[in-house]
C-alpha positions as CSV (number, residue, x, y, z in Angstrom):
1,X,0.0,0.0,0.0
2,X,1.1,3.2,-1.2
3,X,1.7,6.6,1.7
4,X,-0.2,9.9,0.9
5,X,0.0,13.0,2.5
6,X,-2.4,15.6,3.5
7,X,-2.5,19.3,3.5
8,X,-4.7,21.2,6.2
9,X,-4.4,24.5,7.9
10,X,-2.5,24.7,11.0
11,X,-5.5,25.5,13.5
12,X,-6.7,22.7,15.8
13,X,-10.2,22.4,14.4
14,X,-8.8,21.9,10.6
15,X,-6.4,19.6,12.1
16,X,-9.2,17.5,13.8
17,X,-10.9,17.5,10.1
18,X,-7.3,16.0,8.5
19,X,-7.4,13.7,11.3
20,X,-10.7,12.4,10.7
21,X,-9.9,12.2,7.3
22,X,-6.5,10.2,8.0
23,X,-8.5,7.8,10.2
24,X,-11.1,7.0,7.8
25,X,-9.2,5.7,5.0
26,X,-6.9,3.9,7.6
27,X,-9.8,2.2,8.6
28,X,-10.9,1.1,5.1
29,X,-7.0,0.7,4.2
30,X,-5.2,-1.2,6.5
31,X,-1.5,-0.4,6.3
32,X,-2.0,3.0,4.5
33,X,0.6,5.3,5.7
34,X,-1.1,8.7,6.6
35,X,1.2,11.9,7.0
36,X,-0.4,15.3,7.7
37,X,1.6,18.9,6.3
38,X,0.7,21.8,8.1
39,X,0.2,24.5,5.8
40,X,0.0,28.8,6.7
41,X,-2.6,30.4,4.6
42,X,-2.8,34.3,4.3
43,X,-6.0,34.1,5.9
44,X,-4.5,32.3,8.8
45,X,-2.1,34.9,9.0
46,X,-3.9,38.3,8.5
47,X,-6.4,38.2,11.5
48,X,-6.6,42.6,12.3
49,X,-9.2,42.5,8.7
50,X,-12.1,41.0,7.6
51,X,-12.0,38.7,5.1
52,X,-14.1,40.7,2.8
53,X,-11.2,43.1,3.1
54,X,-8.3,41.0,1.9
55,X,-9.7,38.9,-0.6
56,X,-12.2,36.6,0.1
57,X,-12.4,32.8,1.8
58,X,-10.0,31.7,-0.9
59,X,-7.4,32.7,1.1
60,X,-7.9,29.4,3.5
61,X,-6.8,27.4,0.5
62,X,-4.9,29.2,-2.4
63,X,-1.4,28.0,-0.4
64,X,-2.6,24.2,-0.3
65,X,-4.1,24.4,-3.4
66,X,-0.6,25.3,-4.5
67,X,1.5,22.6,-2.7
68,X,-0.8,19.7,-4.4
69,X,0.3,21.2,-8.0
70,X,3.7,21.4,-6.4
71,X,3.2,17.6,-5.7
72,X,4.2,18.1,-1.8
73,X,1.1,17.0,-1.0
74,X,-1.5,14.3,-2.4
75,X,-4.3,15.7,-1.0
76,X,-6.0,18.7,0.3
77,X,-8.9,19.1,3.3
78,X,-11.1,21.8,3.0
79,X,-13.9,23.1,5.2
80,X,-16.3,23.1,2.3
81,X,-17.3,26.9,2.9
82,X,-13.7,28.1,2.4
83,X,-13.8,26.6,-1.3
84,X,-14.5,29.5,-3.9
85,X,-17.4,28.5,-6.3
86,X,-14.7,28.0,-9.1
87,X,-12.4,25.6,-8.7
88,X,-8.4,25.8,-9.9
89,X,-7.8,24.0,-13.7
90,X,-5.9,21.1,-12.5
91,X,-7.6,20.0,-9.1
92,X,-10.8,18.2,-8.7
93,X,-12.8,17.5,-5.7
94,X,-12.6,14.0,-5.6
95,X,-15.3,13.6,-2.3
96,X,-17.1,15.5,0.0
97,X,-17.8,14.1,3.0
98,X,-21.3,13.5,4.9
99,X,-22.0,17.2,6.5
100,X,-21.9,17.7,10.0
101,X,-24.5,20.1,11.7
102,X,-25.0,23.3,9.4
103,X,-26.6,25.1,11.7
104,X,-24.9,28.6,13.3
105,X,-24.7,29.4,17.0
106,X,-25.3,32.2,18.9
107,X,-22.7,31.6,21.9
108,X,-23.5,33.7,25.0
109,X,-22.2,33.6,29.1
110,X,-26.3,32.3,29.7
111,X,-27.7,30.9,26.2
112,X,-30.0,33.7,25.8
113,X,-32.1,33.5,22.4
114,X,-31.4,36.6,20.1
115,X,-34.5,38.6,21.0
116,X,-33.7,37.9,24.8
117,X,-30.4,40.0,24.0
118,X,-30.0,43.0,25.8
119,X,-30.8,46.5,24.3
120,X,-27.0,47.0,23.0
121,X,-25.9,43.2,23.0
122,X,-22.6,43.4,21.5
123,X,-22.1,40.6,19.1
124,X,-18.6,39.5,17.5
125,X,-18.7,38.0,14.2
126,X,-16.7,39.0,11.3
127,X,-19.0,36.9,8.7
128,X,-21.5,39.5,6.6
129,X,-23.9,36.7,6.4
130,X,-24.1,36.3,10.3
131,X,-23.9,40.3,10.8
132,X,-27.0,40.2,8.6
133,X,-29.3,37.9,10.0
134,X,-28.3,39.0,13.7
135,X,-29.4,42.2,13.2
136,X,-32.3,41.0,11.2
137,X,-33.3,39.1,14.2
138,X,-32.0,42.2,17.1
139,X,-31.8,45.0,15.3
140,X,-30.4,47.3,18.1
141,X,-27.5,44.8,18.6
142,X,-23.6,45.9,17.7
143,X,-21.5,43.8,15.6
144,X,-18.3,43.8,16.3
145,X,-15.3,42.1,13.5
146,X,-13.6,39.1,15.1
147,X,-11.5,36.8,13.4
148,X,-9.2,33.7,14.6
149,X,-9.8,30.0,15.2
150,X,-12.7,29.2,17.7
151,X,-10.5,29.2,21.3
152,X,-9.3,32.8,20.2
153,X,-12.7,34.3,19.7
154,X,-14.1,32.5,22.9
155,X,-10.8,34.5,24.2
156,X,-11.7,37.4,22.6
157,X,-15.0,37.6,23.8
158,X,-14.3,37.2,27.3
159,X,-11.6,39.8,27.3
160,X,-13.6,42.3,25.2
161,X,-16.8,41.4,26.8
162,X,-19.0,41.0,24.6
163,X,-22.3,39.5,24.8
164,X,-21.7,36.5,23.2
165,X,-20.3,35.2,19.7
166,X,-21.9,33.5,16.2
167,X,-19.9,30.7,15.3
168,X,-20.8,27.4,13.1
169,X,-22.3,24.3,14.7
170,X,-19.8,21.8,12.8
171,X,-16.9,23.0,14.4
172,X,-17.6,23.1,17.9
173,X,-19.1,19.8,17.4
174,X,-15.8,18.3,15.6
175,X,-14.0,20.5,18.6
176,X,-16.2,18.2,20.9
177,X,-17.0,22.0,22.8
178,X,-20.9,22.5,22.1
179,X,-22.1,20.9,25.3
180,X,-20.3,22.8,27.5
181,X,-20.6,26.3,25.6
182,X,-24.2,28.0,26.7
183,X,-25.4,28.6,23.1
184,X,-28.8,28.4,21.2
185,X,-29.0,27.0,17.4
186,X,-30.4,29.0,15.2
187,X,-32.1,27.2,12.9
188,X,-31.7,27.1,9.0
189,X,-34.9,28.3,8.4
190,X,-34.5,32.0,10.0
191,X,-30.6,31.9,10.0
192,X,-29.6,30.4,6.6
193,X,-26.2,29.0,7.0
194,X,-23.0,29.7,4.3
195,X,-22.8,27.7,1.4
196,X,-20.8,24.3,2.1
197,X,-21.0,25.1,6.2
198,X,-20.5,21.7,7.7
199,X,-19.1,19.8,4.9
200,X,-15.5,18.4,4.2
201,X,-13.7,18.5,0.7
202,X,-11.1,16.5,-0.1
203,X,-8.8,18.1,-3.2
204,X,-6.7,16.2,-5.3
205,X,-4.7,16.8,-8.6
206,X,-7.0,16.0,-11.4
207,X,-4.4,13.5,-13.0
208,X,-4.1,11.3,-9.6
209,X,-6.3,8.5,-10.8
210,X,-5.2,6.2,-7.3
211,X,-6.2,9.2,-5.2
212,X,-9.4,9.4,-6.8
213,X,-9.9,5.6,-6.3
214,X,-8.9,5.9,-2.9
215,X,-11.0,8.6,-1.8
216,X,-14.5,7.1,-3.2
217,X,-15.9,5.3,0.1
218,X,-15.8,9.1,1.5
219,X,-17.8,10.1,-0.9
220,X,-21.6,11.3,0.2
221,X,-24.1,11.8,-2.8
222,X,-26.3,13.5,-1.1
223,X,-24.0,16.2,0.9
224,X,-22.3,16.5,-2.5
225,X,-26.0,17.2,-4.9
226,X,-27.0,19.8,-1.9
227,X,-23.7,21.7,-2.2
228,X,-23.6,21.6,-5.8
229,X,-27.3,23.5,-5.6
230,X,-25.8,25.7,-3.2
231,X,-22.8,26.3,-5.3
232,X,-24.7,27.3,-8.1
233,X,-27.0,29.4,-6.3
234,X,-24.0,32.0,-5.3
235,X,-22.5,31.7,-8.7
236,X,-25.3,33.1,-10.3
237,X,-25.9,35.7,-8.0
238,X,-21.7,36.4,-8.2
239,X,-21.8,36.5,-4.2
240,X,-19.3,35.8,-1.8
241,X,-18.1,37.1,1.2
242,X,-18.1,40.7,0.1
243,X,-22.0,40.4,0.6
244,X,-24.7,38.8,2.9
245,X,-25.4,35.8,1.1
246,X,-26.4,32.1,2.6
247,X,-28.1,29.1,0.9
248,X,-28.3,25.3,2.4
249,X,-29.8,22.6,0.7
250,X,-31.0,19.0,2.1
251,X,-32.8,16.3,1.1
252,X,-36.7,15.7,1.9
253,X,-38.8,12.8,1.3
254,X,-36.7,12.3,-2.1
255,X,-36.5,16.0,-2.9
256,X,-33.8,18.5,-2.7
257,X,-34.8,21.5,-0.8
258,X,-32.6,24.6,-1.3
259,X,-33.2,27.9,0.9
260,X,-31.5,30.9,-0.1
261,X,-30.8,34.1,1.3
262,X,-29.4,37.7,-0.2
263,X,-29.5,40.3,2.7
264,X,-27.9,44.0,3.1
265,X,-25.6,44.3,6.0
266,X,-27.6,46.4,8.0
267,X,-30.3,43.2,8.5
268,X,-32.6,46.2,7.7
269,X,-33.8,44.4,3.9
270,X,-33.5,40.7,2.9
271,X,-34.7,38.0,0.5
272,X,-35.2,34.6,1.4
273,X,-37.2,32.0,-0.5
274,X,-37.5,27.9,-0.8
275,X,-37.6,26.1,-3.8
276,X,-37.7,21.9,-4.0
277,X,-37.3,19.6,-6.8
278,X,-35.6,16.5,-8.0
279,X,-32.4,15.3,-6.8
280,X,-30.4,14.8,-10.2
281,X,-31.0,18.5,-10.7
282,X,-29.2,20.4,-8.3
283,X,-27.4,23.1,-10.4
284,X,-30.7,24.2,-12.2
285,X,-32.6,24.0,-8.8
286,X,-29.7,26.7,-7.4
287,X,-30.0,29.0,-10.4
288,X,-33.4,28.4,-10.8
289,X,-34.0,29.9,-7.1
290,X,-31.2,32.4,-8.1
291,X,-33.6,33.9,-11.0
292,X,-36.3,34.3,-8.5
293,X,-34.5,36.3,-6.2
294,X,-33.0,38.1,-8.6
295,X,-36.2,38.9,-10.4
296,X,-37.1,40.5,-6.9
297,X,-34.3,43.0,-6.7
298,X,-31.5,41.2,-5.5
299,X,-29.0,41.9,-7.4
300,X,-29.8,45.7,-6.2
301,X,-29.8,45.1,-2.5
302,X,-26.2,43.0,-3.2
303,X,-25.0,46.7,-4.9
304,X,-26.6,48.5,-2.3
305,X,-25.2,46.2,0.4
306,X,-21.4,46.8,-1.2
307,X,-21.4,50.4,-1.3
308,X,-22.9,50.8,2.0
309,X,-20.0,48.6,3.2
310,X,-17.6,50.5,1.2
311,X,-18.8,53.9,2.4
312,X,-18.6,53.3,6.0
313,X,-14.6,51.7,6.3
């Protein structure tokens, strides 16, 4: 059996994800040899901006991406909501993996609900999508920019006191932290998670026919047709991280169910609608619910959303 070796950010909840990885093909390949690179990314390293400021979530993975064309790596672990909508000519996404939770969470010192927030609440989230929907649901909270892995903004918090924190379900989960965080889910339906939240990708060269073999049993068709509608969905609407925009699909009694969400950043104006339909049609079910919101003036609100951004640095 041949070794591989894995790329993954340095942080301890992307480590946990290469790790998981690593032990799952162990399992199905006895004798495998398993090696995991640690890898800096720029986002790892710029943590004083948002990410809408420098670039965008493809800065978690532009340095792995590189070290698999480099070949000092064989294959690459993404979080799934780090992975721009188009991928690099060259590298394929061999499997996604079944998705963890997708919810977000609101972490506070005493679980409160959003609407049980104080008048004021200051809230730390450096995620446009989140700073919507929070101040959609409290509109007389404070949002506040706050980057880092999960143990620095529970830091953070603390030491700039603020009343509590959004962060995604997955990775306090994978952490094994949610029980003994006071937090409240916030379900999909009135707090639409980011596209891919909860999922795992795993990148290899396009070439690497072994790899590809190797990686099928991690494979999960439906995780992977509910992202690709998602996917689609924020490619039509050209959205990213510059702009409030969320989408989660699932499957439901043999449908695919796709909510999506285009907001401004005040919370003050959004657009969220459901579509369903069948499951070997994901990509037309994501632009299909694109078209609809975009026939209702999305596309101005994303504008509006930018410049009001823009206008306030």
């Amino acid at each position: 059996m041949k070794s591989i070796v894995i790329g993954s950010r340095g942080s301890k909840l992307a480590l946990i994800q290469a790790e998981w990885v690593k032990h799952e093909l162990q399992q199905i390949y006895p004798g495998l040899e398993v090696q995991i690179n640690v890898i800096k990314t720029k986002g790892d390293l710029i943590l004083d901006k948002t990410l809408d400021k420098i670039g965008g979530k493809g800065l978690f993975v532009k340095e792995i991406q590189q070290a698999l064309f480099q070949e000092e790596i064989d294959l690459a672990v993404h979080s799934m909501k780090d992975v721009p909508g188009i991928a690099p000519e060259g590298l394929l996404m061999a499997a996604v993996t079944k998705r963890e939770d997708p919810r977000d969470v609101l972490v506070t010192r005493d679980g409160r609900m959003p609407e049980e927030l104080p008048t004021g609440a200051v809230i730390g989230t450096s995620s446009l999508r989140r700073k919507a929907q929070i101040r959609w649901l409290k509109p007389d909270c404070q949002v506040v920019p706050i980057r880092g892995n999960v143990q620095t903004r529970l830091r953070k918090m603390e030491e700039q006191e603020m009343t509590g924190i959004l962060l995604a379900a997955a990775g306090l989960i994978r952490l094994g932290m949610l029980e003994e965080l006071p937090h409240v889910m916030l379900e999909t339906d009135i707090f639409v998670p980011a596209v891919g939240q909860g999922a795992l990708g795993c990148e290899i060269r396009k070439t690497d026919d072994w790899m590809k073999e190797l990686l099928q049993p991690l494979e999960h068709d439906e995780t992977r047709c509910a992202i690709r509608a998602e996917r689609a969905f924020i490619q039509r609407l050209e959205g990213d991280c510059h702009v409030p925009v969320g989408a989660y699909g699932r499957l439901e009694k043999g449908e695919m169910v796709l909510t999506g969400l285009v907001a401004c950043p005040s919370g003050e104006h959004r657009l969220q609608e459901t579509v369903r339909g069948k499951p070997g049609a994901c990509e037309a079910l994501g632009l299909g619910l694109a078209e609809r919101l975009i026939e209702k003036g999305a596309k101005k609100l994303m504008e509006a959303g930018v410049c009001h951004e823009t206008d306030n640095r």
